[in-house]
C-alpha positions as a Markdown table, in Angstrom:
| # | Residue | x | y | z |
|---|---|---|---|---|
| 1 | Unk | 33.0 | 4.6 | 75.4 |
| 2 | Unk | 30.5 | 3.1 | 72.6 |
| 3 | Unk | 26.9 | 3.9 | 72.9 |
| 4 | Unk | 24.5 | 1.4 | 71.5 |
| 5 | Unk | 22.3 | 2.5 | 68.4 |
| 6 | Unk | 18.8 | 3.1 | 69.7 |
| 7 | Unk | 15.6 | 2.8 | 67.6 |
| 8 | Unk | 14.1 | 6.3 | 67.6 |
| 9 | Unk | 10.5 | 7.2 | 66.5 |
| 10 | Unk | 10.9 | 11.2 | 67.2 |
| 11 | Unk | 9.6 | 13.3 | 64.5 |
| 12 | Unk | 7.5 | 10.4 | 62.8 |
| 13 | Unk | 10.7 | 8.8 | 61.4 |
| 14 | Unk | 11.3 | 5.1 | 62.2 |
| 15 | Unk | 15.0 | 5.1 | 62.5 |
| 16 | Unk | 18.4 | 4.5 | 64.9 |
| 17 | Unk | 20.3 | 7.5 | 66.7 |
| 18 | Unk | 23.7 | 7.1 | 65.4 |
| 19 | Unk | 26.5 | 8.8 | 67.7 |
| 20 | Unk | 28.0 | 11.4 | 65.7 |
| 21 | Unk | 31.2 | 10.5 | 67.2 |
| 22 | Unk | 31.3 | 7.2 | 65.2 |
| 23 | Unk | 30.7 | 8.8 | 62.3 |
| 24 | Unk | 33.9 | 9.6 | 59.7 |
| 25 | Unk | 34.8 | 13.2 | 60.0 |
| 26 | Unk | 34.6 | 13.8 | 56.8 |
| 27 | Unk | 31.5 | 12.2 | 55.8 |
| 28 | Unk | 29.9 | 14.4 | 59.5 |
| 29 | Unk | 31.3 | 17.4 | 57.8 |
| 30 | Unk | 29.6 | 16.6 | 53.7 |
| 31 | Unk | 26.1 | 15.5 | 56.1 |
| 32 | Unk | 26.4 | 18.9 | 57.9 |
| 33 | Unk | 27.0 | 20.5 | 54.7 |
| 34 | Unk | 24.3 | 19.0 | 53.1 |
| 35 | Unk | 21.6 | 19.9 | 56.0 |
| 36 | Unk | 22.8 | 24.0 | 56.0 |
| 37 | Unk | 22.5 | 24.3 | 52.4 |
| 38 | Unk | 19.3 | 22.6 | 51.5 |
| 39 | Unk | 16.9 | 25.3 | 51.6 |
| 40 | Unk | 19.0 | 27.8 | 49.7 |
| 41 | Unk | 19.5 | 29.8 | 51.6 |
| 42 | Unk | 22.9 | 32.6 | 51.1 |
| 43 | Unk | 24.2 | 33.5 | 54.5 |
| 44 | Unk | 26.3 | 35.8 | 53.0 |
| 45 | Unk | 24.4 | 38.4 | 52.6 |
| 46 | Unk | 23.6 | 37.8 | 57.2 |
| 47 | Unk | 27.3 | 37.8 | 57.4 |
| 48 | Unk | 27.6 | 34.3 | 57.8 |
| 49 | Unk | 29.6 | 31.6 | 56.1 |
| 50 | Unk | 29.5 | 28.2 | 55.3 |
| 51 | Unk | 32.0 | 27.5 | 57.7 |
| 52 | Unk | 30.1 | 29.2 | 60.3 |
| 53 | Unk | 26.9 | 27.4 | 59.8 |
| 54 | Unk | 28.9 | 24.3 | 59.7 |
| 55 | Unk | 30.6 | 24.7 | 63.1 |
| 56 | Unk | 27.1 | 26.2 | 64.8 |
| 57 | Unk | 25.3 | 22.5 | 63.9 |
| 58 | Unk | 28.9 | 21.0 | 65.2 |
| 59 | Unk | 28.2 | 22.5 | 68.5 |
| 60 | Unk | 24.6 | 21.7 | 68.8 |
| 61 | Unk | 25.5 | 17.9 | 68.2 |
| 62 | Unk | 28.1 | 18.1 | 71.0 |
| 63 | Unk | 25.7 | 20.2 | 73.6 |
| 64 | Unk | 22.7 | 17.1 | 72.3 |
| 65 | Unk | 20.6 | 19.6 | 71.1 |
| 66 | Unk | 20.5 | 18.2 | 67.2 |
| 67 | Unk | 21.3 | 14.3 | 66.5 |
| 68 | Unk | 21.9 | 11.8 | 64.0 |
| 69 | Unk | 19.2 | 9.9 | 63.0 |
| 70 | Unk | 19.4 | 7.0 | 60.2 |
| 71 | Unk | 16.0 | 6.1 | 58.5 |
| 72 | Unk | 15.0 | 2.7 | 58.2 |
| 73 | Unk | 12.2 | 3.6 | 56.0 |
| 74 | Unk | 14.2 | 5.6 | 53.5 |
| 75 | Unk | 17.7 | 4.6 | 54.2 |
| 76 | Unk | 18.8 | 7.9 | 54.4 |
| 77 | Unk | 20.6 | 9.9 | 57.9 |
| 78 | Unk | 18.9 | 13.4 | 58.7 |
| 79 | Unk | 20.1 | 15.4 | 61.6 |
| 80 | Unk | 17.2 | 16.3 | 64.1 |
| 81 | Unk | 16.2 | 18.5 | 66.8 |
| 82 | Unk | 16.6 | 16.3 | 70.5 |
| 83 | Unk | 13.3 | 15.9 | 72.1 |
């Protein structure tokens, strides 16, 4: 099943969901990466791992509580809260 890219103006951003699904694996797993590290923060020290973090944001894009978003403005995908 494809789902059509909608045009998405959540959160101020002028963008189109993209379906994680149609996204590379890989290239999901380095954006995923990306978003759990980026305020620095060292889960270690919670008892948390990378991997953990990774697989928590994995299951809130298959329960549609976080999504893909590409920015038209910036030209840059972000992953956001669902409304």
């Amino acid at each position: 099943m494809t789902s059509t890219p909608k045009i998405n103006a959540d959160h101020g951003e002028q963008g189109i969901d993209i379906p994680y699904e149609q996204l590379n694996p890989d290239t999901l797993r380095r954006m995923i990466e990306e978003f759990v590290t980026r305020d620095g923060s060292n889960w270690a020290e919670a008892g948390c791992t990378l991997e953990d973090k990774v697989k928590q944001v994995l299951a809130q894009l298959k329960a549609r509580k976080v999504k893909v978003v590409f920015d038209l403005t910036s030209q840059t995908a972000n992953l956001v809260p669902c409304p």
